[in-house]
C-alpha positions in Angstrom: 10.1 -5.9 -20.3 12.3 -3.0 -20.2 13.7 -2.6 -15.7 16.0 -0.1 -16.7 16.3 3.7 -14.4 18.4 5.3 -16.9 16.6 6.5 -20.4 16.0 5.2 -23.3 19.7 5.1 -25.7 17.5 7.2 -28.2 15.8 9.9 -26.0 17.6 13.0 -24.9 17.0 12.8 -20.7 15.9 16.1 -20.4 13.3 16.0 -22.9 10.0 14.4 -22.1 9.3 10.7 -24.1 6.4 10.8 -26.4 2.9 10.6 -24.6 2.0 7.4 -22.9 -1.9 6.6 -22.6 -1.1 6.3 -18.6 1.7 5.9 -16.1 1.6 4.3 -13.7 3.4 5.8 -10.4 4.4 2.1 -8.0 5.1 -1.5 -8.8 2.6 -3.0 -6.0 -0.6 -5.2 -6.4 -2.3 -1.7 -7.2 0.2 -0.4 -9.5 0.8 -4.1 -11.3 -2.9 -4.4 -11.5 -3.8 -1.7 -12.9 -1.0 -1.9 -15.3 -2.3 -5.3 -16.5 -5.8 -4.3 -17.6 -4.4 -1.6 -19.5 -1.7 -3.4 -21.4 -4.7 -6.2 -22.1 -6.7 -3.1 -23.2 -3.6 -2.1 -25.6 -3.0 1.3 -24.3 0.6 2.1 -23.8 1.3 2.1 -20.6 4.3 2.9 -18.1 5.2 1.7 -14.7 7.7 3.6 -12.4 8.7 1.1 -9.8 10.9 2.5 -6.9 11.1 -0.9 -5.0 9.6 -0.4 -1.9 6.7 -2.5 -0.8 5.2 -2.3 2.0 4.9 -5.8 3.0 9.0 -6.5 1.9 10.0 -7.3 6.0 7.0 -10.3 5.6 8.2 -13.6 4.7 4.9 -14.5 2.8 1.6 -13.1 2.3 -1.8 -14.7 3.5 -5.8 -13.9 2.5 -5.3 -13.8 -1.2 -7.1 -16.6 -2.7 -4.8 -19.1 -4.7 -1.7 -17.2 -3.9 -1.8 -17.8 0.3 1.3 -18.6 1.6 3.3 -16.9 -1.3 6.4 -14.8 -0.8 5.8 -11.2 -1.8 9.1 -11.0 -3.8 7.9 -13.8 -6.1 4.2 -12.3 -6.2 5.3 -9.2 -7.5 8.0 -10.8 -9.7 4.6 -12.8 -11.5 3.0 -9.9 -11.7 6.1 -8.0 -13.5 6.6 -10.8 -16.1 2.7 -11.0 -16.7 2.3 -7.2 -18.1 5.6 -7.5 -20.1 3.5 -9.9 -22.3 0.9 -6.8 -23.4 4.1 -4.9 -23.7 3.7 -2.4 -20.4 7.4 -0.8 -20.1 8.2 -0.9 -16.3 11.4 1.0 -14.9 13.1 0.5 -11.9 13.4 4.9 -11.0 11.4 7.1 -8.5 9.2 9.5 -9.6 10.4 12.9 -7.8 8.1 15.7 -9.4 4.7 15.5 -11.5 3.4 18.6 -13.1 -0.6 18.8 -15.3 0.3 20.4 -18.8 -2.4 19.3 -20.8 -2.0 15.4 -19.0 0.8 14.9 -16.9 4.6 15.3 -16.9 6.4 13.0 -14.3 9.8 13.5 -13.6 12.3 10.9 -12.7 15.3 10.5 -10.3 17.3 9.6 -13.4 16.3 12.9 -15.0 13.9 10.8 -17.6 10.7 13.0 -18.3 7.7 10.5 -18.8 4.6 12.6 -20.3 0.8 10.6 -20.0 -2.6 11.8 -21.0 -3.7 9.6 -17.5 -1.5 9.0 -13.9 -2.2 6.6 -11.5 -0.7 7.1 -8.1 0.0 3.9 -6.2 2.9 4.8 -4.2 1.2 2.8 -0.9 2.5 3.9 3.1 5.3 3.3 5.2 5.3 2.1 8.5 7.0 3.9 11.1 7.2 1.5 14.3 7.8 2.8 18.1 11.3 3.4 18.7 12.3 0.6 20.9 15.0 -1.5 21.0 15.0 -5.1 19.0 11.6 -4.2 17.9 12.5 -3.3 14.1 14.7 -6.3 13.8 11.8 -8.8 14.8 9.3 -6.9 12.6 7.6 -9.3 9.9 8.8 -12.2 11.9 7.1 -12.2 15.6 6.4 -9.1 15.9 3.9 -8.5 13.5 0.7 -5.5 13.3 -2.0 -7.6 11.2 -3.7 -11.3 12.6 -5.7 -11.3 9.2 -2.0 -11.3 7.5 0.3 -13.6 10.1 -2.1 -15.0 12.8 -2.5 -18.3 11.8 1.2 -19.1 11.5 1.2 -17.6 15.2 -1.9 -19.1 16.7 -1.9 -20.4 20.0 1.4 -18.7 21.2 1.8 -16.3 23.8 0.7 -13.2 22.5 1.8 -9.3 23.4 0.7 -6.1 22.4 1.6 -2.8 22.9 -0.4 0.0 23.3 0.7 3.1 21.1 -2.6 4.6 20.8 -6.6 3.8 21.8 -7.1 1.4 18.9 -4.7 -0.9 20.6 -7.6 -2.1 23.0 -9.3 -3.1 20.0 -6.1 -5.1 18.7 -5.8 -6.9 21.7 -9.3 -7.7 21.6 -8.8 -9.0 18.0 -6.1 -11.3 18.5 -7.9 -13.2 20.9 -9.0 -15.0 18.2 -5.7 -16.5 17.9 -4.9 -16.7 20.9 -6.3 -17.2 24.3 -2.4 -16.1 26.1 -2.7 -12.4 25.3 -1.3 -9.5 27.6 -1.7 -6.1 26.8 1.1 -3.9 27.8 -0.3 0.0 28.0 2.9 1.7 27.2 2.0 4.9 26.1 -1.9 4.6 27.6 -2.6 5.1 31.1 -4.7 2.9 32.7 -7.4 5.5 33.7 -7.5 6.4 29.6 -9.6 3.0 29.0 -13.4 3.0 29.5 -15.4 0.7 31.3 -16.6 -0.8 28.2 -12.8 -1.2 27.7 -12.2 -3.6 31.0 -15.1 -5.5 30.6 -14.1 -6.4 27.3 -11.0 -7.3 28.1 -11.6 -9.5 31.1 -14.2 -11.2 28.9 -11.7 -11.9 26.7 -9.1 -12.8 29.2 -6.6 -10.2 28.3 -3.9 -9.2 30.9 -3.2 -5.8 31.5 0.0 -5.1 32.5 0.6 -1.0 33.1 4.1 0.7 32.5 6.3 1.8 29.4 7.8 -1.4 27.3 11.7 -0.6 27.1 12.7 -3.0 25.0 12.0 -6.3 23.2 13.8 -9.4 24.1 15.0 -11.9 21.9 17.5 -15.2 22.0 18.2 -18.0 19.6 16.8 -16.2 16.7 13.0 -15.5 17.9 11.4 -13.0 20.3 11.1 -14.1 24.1 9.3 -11.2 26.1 9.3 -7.6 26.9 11.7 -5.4 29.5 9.2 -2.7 31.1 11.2 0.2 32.1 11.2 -0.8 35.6 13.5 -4.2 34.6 10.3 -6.3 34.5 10.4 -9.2 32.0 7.5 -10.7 30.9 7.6 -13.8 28.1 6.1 -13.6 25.1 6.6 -15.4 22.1 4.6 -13.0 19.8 4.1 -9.6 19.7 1.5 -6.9 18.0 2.3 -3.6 16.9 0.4 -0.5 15.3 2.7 1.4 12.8 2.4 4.7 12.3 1.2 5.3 8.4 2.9 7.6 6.7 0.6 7.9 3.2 3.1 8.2 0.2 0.7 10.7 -1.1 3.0 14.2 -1.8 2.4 13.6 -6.0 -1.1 13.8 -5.1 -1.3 16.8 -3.2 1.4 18.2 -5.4 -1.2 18.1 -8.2 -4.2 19.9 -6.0 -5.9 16.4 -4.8 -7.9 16.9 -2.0 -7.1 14.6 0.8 -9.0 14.1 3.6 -7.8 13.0 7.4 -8.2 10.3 9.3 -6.7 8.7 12.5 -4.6 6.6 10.2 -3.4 9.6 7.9 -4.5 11.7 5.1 -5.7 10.3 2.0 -7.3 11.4 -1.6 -10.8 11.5 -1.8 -11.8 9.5 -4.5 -14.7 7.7 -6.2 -15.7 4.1 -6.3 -13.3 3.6 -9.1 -10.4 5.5 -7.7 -10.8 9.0 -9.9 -9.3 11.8 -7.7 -10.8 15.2 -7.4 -8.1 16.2 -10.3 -9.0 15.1 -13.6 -7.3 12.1 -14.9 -6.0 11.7 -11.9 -6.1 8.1 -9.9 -5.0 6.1 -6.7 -4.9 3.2 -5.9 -3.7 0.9 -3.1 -2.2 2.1 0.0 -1.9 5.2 -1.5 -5.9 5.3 -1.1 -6.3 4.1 2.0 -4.5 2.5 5.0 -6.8 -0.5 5.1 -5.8 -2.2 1.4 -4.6 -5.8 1.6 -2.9 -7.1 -1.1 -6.0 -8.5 -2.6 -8.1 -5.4 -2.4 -4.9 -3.0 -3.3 -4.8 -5.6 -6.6 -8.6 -5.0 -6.7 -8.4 -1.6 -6.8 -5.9 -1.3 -9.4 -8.1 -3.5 -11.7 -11.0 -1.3 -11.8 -8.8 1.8 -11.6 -7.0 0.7 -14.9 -10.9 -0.3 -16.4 -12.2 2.5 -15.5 -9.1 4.7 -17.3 -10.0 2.9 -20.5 -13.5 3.8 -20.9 -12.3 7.2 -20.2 -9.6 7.4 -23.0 -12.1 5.7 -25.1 -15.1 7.7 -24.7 -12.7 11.3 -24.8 -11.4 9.6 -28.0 -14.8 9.3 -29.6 -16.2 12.4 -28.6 -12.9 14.1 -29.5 -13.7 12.6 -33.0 -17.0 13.7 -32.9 -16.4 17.4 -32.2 -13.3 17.3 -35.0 -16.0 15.6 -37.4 -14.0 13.0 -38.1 -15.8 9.8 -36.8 -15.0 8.0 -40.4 -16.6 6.2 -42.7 -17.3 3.1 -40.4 -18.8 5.3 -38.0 -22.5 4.3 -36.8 -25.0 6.8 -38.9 -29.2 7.2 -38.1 -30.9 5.2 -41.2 
């Protein structure tokens, strides 16, 4: 397996490499996934990996069958060493531009040119988190945004969470699954923005409301404690729950005329059941296709993505052949 961002000792940098079936733009589930069919499926296939996954701060991952509880450094490490074996090229660069010339020319950081007849997009999202103090350095550890992903390991603790936007009622109500010792802290809501439905939900659920702007997390001996409201107030927590904002790494994808639609979490491609942008032979997967992909459905996603890719190559193949006459001798014929 080639992990290399400079180019190849043979290529001139500022020429384009030879046509790859596909490349593949992120080293994620998605990206990996996809990746894996394809090298199984003998096309010749790249991967630009840049590094940055979204779920680096967390200590493991959780909810994918056979691999819960496994570090996502090691998962992804698996997953690099299992397409080397079909012999997918992965390279540790960022892709900065991407260009349709007949396929698709991607251009590197390094200044490598990478040219594909295919591209998949699974660059994922970043998380922007609310500027407060001690929050960022918690994040992954105790303060956490997903209960599916880190609730068990947290259950029965004293929960926060801070309001950052309406869906926040709905996070609070959520956790209380883990958790019977949940406060809500309304931040950035005012109390008169939730609904009736709102507080009789969460006095069902026996969620405490507590009104007022967090100012800071507080932590001591390594873990998080509570919460400083802005008025000095400290409350104890030993948990707290957080909505990032998304930030959809999906600039190649407008770049090349995708159209993206919006949502409260961002602006994604539309795309078909199999991941097919509005551009031809253009794909996403992942995060990069939406901002509720888990690890097991971003690696879903990749799979059928890079399936789906081969049938096309295949079938354009054939019917290339067929328009050229040259289907060959071994071709099927009417008797």
């Amino acid at each position: 397996m080639t992990e290399n961002a400079s180019p190849h000792p043979d290529e001139n940098p500022t020429e384009p490499d030879r046509r790859h079936d596909v490349v593949v733009i992120g080293g994620g589930p998605a990206g990996l996934s996809a990746a894996l069919v394809l090298g199984r499926a003998r096309r010749r296939t790249l991967v630009v990996d840049a590094g940055e996954p979204r779920n680096a701060p967390a200590a493991h991952m959780h909810g994918y069958l056979s691999r819960d509880g496994m570090p996502p450094a090691e998962f992804l490490a698996v997953g690099r060493e299992e397409i080397a074996r079909y012999g997918v090229e992965l390279v540790r660069d960022r892709a900065v531009d991407v260009r349709r010339d007949g396929g698709f020319t991607v251009e590197l950081a390094s200044g490598r040119a990478v040219r594909a007849r295919q591209l998949v997009v699974a660059t994922g999202l970043k998380d922007e988190l609310p500027p407060l103090p001690g929050l960022a350095e918690r994040y992954g550890n105790d303060v956490l945004h997903c209960p599916y992903c880190h609730g068990w390991e947290v259950r029965d603790r004293a929960f926060g969470v801070l309001a950052t936007t309406a869906m926040s009622v709905h996070q609070a109500l959520m956790v209380t699954q883990w958790s019977k010792d949940v406060t809500l802290f309304l931040h950035e809501i005012a109390p008169e923005e939730l609904s009736d439905d709102d507080l009789r939900r969460l006095a069902a659920a026996g969620v405490a409301v507590v009104p007022g702007a967090v100012a800071e997390v507080v932590a001591g001996g390594g873990r998080l404690t509570g919460v400083r409201l802005a008025d000095g107030t400290v409350h104890g927590r030993e948990v707290l729950f957080v909505a990032p904002r998304a930030v959809p790494r999906t600039g190649l994808l407008a770049r090349l005329g995708a159209e993206l639609r919006e949502t409260p979490f961002g602006a994604y491609p539309v795309v078909d059941e199999r991941g097919l942008t509005t551009v031809p032979g253009l794909w996403a997967a992942g995060n990069a296709s939406g901002y509720a992909e888990q690890v097991v459905n971003a690696a879903s996603r990749g799979y059928r993505a890079g399936a789906a890719i081969n049938g096309e190559l295949l079938f354009a193949d054939l019917d290339a052949a067929v328009a050229a006459g040259s289907a060959g001798p071994g071709s099927a014929a009417r008797v």
